[in-house]
DRENVOVO-936809 format. One record per residue: residue in one letter; x, y, z of N, C-alpha, C in turn. Coordinates in steps of 0.2 Angstrom, whole numbers, plus 2048, in hexadecimal, padded with zeros to 3 digits. Example, Ala and Ser with C-alpha at 12.3 -4.5 7.8 and 13.67 -1.06 7.14 Angstrom:
// DRENVOVO-936809
A8427E482783E7EA8278427F0827
S8407F58238447FB824840800827
This chain:
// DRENVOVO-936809
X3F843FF2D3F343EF323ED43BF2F
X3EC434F313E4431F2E3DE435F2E
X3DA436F293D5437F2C3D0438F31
X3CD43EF343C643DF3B3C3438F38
X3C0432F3D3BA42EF3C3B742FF3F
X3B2430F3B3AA432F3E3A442CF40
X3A8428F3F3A4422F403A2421F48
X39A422F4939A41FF5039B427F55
X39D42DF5439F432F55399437F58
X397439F5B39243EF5E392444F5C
X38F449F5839144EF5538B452F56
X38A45AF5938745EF5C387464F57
X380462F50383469F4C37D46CF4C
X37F473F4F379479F5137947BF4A
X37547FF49370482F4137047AF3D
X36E475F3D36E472F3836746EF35
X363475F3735B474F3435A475F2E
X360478F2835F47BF2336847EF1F
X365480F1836F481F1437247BF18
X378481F1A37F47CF1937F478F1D
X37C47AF2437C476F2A37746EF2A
X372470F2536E46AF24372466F1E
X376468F1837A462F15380460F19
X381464F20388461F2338545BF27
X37E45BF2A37C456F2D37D450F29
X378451F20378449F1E37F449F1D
X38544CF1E38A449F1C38E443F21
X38B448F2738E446F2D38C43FF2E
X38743EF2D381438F2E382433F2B
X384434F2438742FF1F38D42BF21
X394430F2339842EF2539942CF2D
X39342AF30390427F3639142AF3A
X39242FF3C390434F41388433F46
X388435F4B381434F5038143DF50
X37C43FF4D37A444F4E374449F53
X37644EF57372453F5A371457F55
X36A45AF5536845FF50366464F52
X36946BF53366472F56366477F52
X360479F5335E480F4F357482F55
X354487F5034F48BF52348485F52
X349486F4B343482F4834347BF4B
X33D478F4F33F471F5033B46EF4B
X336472F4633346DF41337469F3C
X33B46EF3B34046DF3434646AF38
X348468F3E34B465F4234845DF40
X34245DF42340454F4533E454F3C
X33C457F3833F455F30345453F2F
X34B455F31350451F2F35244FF31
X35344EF38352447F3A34E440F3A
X349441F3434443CF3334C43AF2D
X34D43DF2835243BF24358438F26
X359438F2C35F436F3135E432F37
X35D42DF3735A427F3C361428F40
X35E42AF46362429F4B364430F4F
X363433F4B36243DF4C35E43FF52
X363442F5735F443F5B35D44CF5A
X35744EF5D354456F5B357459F61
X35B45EF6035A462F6835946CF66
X35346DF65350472F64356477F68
X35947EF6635B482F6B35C48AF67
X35B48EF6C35B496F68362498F69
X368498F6636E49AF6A36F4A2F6E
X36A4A5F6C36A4AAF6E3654ABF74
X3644A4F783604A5F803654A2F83
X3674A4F8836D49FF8D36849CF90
X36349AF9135F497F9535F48EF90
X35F491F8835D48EF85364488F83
X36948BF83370489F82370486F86
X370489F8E374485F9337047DF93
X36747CF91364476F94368470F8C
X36A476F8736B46FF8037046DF82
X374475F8437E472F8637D46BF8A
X37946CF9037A465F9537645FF92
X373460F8C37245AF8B377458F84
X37A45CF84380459F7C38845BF7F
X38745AF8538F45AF88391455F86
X39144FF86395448F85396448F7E
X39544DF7839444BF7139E44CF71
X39F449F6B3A6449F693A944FF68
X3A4451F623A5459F5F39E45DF5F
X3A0464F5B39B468F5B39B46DF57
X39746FF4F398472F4B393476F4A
X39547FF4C390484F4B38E487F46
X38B485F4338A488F3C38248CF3C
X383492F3F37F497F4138049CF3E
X37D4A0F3837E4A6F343784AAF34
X3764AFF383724B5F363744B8F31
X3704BBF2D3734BEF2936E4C3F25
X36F4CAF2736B4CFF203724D6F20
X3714D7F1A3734DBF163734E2F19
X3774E6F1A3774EDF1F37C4F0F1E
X37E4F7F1C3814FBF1B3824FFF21
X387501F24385505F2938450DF2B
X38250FF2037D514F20375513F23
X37550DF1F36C50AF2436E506F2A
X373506F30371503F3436B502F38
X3694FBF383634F9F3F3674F7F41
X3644F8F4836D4F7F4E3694F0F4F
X3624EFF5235F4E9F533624E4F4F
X3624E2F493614E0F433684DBF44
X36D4E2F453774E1F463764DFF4C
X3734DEF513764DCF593734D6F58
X36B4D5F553684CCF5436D4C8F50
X3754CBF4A3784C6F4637D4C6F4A
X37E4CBF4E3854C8F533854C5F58
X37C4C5F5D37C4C0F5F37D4B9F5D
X3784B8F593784B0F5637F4ADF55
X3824B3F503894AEF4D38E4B0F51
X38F4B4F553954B3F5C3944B0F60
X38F4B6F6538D4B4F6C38B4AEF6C
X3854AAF683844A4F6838949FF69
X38E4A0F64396499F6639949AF6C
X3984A2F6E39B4A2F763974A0F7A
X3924A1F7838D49EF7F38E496F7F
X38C492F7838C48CF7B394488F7C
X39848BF7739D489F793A0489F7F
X39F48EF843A248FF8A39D48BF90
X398488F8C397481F8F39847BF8F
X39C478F8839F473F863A7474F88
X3AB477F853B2476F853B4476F8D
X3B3479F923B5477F963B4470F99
X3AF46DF993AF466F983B2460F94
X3B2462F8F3B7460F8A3BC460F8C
X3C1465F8E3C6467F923CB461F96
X3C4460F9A3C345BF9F3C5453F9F
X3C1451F993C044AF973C8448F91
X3C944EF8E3CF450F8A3CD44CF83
X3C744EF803C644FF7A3C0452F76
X3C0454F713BA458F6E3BD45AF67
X3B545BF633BA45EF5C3B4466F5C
X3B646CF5C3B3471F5A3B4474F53
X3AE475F503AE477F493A847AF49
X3AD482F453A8487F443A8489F3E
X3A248CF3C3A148DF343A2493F35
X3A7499F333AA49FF343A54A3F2B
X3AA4A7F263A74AAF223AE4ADF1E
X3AE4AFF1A3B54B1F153B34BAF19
X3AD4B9F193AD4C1F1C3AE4C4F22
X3B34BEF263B74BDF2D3BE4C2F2A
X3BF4C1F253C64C3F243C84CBF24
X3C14CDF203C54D8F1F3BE4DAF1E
X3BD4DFF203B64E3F213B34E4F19
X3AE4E4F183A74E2F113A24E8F13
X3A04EAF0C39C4F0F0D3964EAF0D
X3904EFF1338B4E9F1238A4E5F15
X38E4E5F1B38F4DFF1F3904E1F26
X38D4E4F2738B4E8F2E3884E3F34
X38A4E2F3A3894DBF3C38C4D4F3C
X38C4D3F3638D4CDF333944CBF33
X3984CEF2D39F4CEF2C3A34CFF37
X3A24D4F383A64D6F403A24CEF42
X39E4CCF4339B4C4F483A04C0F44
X3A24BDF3E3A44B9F3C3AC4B9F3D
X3B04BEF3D3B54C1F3F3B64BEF48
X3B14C1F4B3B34C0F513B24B8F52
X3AE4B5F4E3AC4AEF4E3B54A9F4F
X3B74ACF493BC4AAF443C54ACF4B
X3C24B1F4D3C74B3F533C84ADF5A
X3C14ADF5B3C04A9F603C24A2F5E
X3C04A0F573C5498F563CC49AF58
X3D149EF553D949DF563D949EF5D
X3D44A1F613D54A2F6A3D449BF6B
X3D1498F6A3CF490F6E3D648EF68
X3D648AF633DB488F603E3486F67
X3E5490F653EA48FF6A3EB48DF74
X3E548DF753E348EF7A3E2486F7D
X3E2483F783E147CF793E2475F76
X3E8479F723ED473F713F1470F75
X3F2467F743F3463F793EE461F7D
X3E7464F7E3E3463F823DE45BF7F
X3DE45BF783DA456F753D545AF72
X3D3460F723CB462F6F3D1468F6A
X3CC464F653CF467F5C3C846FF5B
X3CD473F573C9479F573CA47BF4F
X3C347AF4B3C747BF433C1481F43
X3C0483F3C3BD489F3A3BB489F32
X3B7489F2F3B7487F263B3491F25
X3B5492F223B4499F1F3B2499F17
X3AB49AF173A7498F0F3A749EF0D
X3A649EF063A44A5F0439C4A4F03
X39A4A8EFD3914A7EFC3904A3EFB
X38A4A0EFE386496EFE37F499EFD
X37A495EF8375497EF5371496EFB
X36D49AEFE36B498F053654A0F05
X36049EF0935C4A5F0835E4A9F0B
X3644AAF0E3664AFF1036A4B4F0E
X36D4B2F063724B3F0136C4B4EFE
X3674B3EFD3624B4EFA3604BCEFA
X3604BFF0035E4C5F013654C9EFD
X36B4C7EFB36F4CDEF736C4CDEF1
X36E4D4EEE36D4D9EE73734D8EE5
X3784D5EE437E4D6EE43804D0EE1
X3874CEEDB3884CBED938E4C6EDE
X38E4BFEDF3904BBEE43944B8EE1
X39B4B8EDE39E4B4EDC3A04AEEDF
X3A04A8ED93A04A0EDE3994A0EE1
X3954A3EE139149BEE6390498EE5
X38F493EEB38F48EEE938848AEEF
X387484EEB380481EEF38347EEF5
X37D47DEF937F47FF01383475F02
X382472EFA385468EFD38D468EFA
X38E470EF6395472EF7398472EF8
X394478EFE39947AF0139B475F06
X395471F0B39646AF0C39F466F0C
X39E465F053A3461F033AA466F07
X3AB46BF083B146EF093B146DF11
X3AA46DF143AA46DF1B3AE466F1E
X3AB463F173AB45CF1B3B245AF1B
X3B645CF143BE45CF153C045DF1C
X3BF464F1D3C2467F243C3460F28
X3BA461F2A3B845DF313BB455F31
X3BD451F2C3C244CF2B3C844EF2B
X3CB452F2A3D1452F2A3D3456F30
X3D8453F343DA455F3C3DE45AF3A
X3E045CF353E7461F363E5468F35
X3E4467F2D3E1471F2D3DE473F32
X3DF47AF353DC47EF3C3D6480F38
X3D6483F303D2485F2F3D2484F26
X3CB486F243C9485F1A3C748AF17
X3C848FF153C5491F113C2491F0A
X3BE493F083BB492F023B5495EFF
X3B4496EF83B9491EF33BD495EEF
X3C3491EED3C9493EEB3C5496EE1
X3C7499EE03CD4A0EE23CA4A6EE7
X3C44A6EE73BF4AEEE93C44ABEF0
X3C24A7EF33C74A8EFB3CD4ABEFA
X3D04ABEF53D84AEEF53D74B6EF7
X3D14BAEF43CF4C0EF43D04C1EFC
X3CE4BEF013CD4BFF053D34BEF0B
X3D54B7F083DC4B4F0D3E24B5F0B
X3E34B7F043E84BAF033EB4C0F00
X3E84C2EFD3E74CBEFA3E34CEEFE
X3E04CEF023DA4D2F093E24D2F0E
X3E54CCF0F3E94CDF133F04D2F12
X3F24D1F0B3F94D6F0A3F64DAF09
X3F04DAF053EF4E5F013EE4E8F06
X3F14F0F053EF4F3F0A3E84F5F0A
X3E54F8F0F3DE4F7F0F3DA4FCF09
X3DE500F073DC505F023D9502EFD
X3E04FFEFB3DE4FAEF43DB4F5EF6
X3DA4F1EFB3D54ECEFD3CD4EEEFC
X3CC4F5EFE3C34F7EFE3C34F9EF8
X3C54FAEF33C64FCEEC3C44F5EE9
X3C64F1EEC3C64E9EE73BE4E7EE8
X3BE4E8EF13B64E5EF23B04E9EF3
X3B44EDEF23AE4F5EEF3AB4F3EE8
């Protein structure tokens, strides 16, 4: 199967004020992509857009339906749509703050269902789209420390293989890239030693495989620490699994 060309193509990628979401924009842009740019921040938004001639800004909170529905109807014609939304702090569920866990499962689930279930049905309709989500290795098996985080990315990660299956043959493609640690200030906030990180135009580089190539459903990365996850989280029994990531 040839390569996606992105040339000329409408691409809608929410968080891409900052990290990985703003190296996936210049990636996008290079290989000629017409870009929507959403996040919170519309300063650091119409910043990179100033480095992206032709970038349109579409300010949105994913976590206001008010806010989703007015971006959704303005980025329904886009081709695709790449959520790469990450909350993220550190939490054990000795210290749970429940506020803390329900603002990281907002952003990284609810959000894609919200605005997704503005877009795909319309896509549905027209019979094409490409969806792409940035999931998390911590989708795969439960992580001390990761209270919130890990269960949103999981459910994230679930929601792909539901649309996947659900809408084959339909024309709207459903991929998922699962990174591990990306140098980003919010990997910033661990005490804890990260094996692989990697800079956030790295990780990039593996997104962008994905998003070019029609076939994989999904990418993990980087090899080998992803095998910890997708393939030895998957056989060992769980005993000996939490002894590994303990």
């Amino acid at each position: 199967m040839p390569p996606r060309s992105l040339e000329g193509k409408t691409y809608w990628l929410i968080g891409a004020s900052e990290g990985l979401g703003k190296e996936v924009a210049q990636e996008m842009h290079r290989l000629g992509a017409r870009l929507i740019l959403s996040a919170r921040s519309e300063d650091r938004l119409q910043a990179l857009a100033e480095e992206l001639p032709g970038a349109q800004v579409l300010p949105m909170d994913v976590t206001d339906v008010d806010s989703v529905s007015a971006a959704a109807r303005s980025a329904a014609e886009a081709d695709g749509v790449i959520y790469s939304v990450g909350l993220y702090d550190p939490m054990s569920a000795r210290d749970w703050d429940a506020g803390k866990a329900e603002a990281i499962a907002d952003a990284n689930f609810m959000g894609a269902l919200r605005v997704l279930g503005r877009l795909v049905p319309g896509w549905v309709q027209r019979g094409s789209g490409h969806v792409v989500l940035i999931g998390s290795l911590a989708a795969f098996r439960g992580l001390p420390g990761a209270i919130g985080y890990g269960s949103s990315k999981a459910a994230l990660r679930h929601l792909a293989e539901d649309m996947y299956l659900d809408l084959k043959g339909t024309g709207v493609d459903v991929q998922v890239a699962n990174p591990g640690f990306i140098r980003t200030r919010l990997t910033e906030k661990n005490d804890f030693a990260m094996p692989q990180l990697m800079e956030p135009k790295e990780a990039a580089r593996h997104v962008m495989t994905l998003i070019r190539n029609p076939e994989p459903r999904q990418i993990s990365f980087p090899r080998p620490f992803a095998w910890v996850f997708t393939v030895l989280g998957r056989w060992l029994p769980f005993r000996l699994y939490a002894k590994l990531v303990s």
